[in-house]
C-alpha positions in Angstrom: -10.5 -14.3 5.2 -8.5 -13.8 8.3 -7.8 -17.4 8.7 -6.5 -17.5 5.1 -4.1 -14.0 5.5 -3.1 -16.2 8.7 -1.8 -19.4 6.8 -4.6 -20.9 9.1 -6.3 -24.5 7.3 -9.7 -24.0 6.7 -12.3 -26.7 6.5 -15.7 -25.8 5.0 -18.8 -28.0 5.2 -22.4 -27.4 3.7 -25.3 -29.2 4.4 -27.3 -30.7 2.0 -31.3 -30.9 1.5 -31.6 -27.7 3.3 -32.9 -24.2 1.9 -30.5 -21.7 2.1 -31.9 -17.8 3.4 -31.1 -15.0 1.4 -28.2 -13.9 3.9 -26.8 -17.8 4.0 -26.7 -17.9 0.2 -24.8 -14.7 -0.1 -22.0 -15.8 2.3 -21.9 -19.3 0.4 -20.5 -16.5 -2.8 -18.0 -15.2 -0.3 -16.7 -18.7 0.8 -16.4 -20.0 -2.5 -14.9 -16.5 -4.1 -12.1 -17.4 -1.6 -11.8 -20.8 -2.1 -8.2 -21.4 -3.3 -6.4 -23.9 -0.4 -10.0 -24.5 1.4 -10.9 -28.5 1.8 -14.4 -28.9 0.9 -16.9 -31.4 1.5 -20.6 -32.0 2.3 -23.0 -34.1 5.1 -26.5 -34.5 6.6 -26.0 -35.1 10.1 -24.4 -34.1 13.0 -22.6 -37.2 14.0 -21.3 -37.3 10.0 -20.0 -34.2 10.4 -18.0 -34.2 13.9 -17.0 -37.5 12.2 -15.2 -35.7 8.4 -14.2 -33.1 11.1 -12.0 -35.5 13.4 -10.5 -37.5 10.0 -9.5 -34.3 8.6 -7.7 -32.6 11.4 -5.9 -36.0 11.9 -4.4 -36.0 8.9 -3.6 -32.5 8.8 -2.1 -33.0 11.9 0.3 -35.9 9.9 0.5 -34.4 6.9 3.9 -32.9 6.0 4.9 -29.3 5.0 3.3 -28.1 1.8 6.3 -25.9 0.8 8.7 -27.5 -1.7 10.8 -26.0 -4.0 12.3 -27.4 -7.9 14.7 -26.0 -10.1 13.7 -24.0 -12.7 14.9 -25.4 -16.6 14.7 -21.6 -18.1 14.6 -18.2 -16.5 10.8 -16.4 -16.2 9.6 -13.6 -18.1 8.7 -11.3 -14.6 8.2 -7.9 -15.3 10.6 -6.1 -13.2 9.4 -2.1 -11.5 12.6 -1.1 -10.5 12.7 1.3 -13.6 9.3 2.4 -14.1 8.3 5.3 -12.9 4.7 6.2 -14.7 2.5 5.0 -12.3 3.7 5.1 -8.3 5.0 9.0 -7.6 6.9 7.6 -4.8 9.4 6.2 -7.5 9.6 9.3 -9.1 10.7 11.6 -6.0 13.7 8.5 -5.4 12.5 6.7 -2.9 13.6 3.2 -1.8 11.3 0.8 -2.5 10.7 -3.4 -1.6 8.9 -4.5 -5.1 8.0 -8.2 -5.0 6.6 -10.3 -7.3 4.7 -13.5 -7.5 4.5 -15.0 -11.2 2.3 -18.4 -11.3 3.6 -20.9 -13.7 1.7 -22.9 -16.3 -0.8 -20.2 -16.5 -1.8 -18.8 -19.8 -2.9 -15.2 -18.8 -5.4 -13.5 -18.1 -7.9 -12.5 -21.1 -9.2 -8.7 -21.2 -12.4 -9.6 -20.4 -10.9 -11.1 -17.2 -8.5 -8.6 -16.1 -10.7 -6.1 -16.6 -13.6 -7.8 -13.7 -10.2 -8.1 -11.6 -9.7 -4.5 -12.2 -13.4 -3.9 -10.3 -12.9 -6.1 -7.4 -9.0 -5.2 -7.1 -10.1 -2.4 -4.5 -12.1 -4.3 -2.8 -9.7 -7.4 -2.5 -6.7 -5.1 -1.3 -9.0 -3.4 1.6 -10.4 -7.3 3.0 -7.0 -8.8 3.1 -6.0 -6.2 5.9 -3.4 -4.5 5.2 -4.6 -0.9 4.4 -6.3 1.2 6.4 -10.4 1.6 6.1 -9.5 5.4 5.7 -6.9 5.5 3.1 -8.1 6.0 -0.6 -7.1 3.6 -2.7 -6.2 4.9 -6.3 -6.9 2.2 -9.4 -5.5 2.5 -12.9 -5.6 0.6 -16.4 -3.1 -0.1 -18.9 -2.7 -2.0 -22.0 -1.1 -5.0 -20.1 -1.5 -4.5 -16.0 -4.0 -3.3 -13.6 -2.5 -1.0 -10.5 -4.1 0.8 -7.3 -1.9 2.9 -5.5 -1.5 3.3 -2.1 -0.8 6.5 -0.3 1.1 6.8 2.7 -0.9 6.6 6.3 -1.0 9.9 8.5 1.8 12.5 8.1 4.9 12.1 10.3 8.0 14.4 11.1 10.6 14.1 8.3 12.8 12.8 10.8 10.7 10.4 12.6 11.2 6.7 12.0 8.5 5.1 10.1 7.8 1.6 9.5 7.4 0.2 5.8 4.4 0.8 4.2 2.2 -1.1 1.5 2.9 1.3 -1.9 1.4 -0.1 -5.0 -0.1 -3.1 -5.9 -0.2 -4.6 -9.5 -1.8 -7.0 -11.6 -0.5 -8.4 -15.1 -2.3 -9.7 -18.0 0.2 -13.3 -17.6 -0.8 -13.7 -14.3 1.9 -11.5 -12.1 0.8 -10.2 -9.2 3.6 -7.5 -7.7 3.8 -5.3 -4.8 5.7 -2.0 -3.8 6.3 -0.8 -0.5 8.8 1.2 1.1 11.0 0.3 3.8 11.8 0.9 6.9 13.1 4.7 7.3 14.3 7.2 9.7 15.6 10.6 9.7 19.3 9.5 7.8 17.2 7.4 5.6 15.6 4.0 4.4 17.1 1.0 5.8 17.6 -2.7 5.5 17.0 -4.4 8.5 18.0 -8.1 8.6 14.9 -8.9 11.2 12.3 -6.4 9.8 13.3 -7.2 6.1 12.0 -10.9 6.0 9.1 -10.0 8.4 7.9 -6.8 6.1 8.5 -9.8 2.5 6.5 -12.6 5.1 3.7 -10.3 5.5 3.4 -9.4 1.8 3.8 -12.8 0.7 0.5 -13.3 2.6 -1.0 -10.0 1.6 -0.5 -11.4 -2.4 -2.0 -14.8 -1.4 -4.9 -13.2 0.9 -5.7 -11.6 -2.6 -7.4 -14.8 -4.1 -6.0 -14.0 -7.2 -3.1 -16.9 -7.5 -4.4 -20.4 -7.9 -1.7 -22.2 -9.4 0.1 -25.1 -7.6 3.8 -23.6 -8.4 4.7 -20.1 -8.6 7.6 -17.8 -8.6 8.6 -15.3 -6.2 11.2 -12.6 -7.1 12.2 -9.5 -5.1 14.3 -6.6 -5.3 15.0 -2.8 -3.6 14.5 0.3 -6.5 16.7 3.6 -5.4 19.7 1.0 -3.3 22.1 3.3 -3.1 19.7 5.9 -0.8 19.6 2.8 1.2 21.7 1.4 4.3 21.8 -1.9 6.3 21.5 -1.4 10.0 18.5 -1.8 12.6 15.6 0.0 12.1 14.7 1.4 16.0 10.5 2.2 15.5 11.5 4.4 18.5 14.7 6.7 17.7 16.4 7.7 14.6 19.7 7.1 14.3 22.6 9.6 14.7 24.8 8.0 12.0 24.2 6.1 8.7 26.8 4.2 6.9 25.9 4.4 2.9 27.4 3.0 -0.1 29.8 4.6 -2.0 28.7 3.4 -5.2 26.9 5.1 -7.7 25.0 2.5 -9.2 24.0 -1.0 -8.2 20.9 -3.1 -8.1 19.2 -5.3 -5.6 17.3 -7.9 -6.8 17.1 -11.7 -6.4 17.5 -14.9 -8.9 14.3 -16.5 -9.6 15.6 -19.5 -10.5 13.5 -22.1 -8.9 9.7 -22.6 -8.4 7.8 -22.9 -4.9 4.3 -24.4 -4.2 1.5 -22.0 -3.4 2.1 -22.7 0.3 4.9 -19.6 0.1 1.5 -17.0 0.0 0.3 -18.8 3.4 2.0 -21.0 5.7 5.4 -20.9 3.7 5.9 -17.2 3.2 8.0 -16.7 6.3 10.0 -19.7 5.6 10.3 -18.0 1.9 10.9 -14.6 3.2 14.3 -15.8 4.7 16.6 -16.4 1.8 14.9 -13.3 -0.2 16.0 -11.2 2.3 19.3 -12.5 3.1 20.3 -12.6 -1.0 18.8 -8.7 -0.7 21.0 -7.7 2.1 24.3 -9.5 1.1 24.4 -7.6 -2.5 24.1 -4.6 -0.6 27.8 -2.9 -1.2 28.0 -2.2 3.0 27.3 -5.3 3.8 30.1 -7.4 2.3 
């Protein structure tokens, strides 16, 4: 699990004609429950396995990136949480937030039956790919087309003290979507768009979604976009010191949000996501009214 939240290859071998013990058969489940982007492959002996070993790290060692990117013919149908305020409260008290989504293609949904044993095990798959706390409660919900857990904020800080972003809201949508909400980096002068913590806070994400085990596709989409913009600045978030000045847009009303118009291999939830996080980032920060 930590290999996978790493964008770290992972070769799993089992060996046959043996009996498994109880404990060895329940972490077979495990392994296979994560399975997406894990070479698999069986042997008997030693010397056949140091042997599969050797020929698969060679060639993963020539194999090229598995990040590549095509142009999409139509636009997706993402559902965008920019404007919804029923489920996260954060939204509702105007807060910035960093909502990303991940929208597999060629997928045909999930049925209720389905999303309702993703609903059970959403919990669970949001605490093991590491990026909330053992001691935060997790808060699930149902609706007629999405599953959601919220996430409340880690221990209380002074208003004015600068706080890192934080993991918000996750959710999970009958077609497949998979979208997160987190808030951003923020001081005493408020939230603030970072051009070096921005693609880091989308990279890490990116890998939060795919440590998930959810999205299985080859080719997804990947969309992102800032609710609240104009309580938002660009300028360097200092995890030490608030800033003494803030320089905010003068317009009333503008949005943040990215073009999904191509399609990217599922590498862009391991080993691509930082390479993904990049232009995301940079396409968020230019429409930002300050920054032009």
């Amino acid at each position: 699990m930590a290999a996978q939240a790493a964008g770290i290859p992972r070769l799993v071998y089992r060996k046959l004609q043996v009996e498994f013990e109880p404990a060895q058969v329940d972490f077979t489940r495990i392994v296979q429950a994560y399975a997406t982007g894990v070479f698999r492959d069986s042997f008997e002996t030693t010397p056949e396995l140091q042997t599969k070993v050797v020929q698969k790290i060679k060639e993963l060692e020539a194999g090229t990136s598995p990040l590549s990117f095509a142009r999409l013919a139509a636009p997706p149908e993402l559902r965008w949480t920019i404007d919804d305020t029923s489920i996260n409260p954060l939204a509702g008290n105007d807060v910035p937030l960093l909502e990303l989504h991940v929208l597999p293609l060629n997928f045909v949904g999930h049925s209720d039956r389905e999303l309702e044993q993703l609903s059970t095990s959403l919990v669970d798959r949001i605490r093991t790919a590491g990026l909330v706390r053992g001691d935060i409660a997790l808060s699930p919900s149902r609706s007629r087309d999405h599953v959601a857990v919220s996430v409340p904020s880690g221990r209380p800080r002074s208003w004015d003290a600068p706080q890192p972003g934080e993991l918000a809201e996750v959710r999970l949508y009958k077609t497949g979507q998979i979208s997160t909400r987190a808030t951003l980096p923020k001081d005493g002068l408020g939230s603030i768009l970072d051009a070096e913590a921005l693609p880091q806070q989308i990279t890490d994400l990116l890998k939060f979604i795919g440590a998930l085990n959810i999205v299985q596709q080859d080719r997804i989409v990947v969309a992102a976009g800032v609710s609240c913009s104009t309580r938002t600045s660009v300028d360097r978030f200092d995890p030490h010191q608030s800033r003494r000045s803030a320089r905010l847009p003068h317009l009333s009303n503008f949005t943040l949000r990215t073009e999904a118009d191509e399609s990217v291999t599922l590498a862009a939830l391991s080993t691509g996501a930082k390479e993904v996080a990049g232009p995301l980032s940079r396409a968020l920060i230019r429409q930002h009214p300050t920054a032009r």
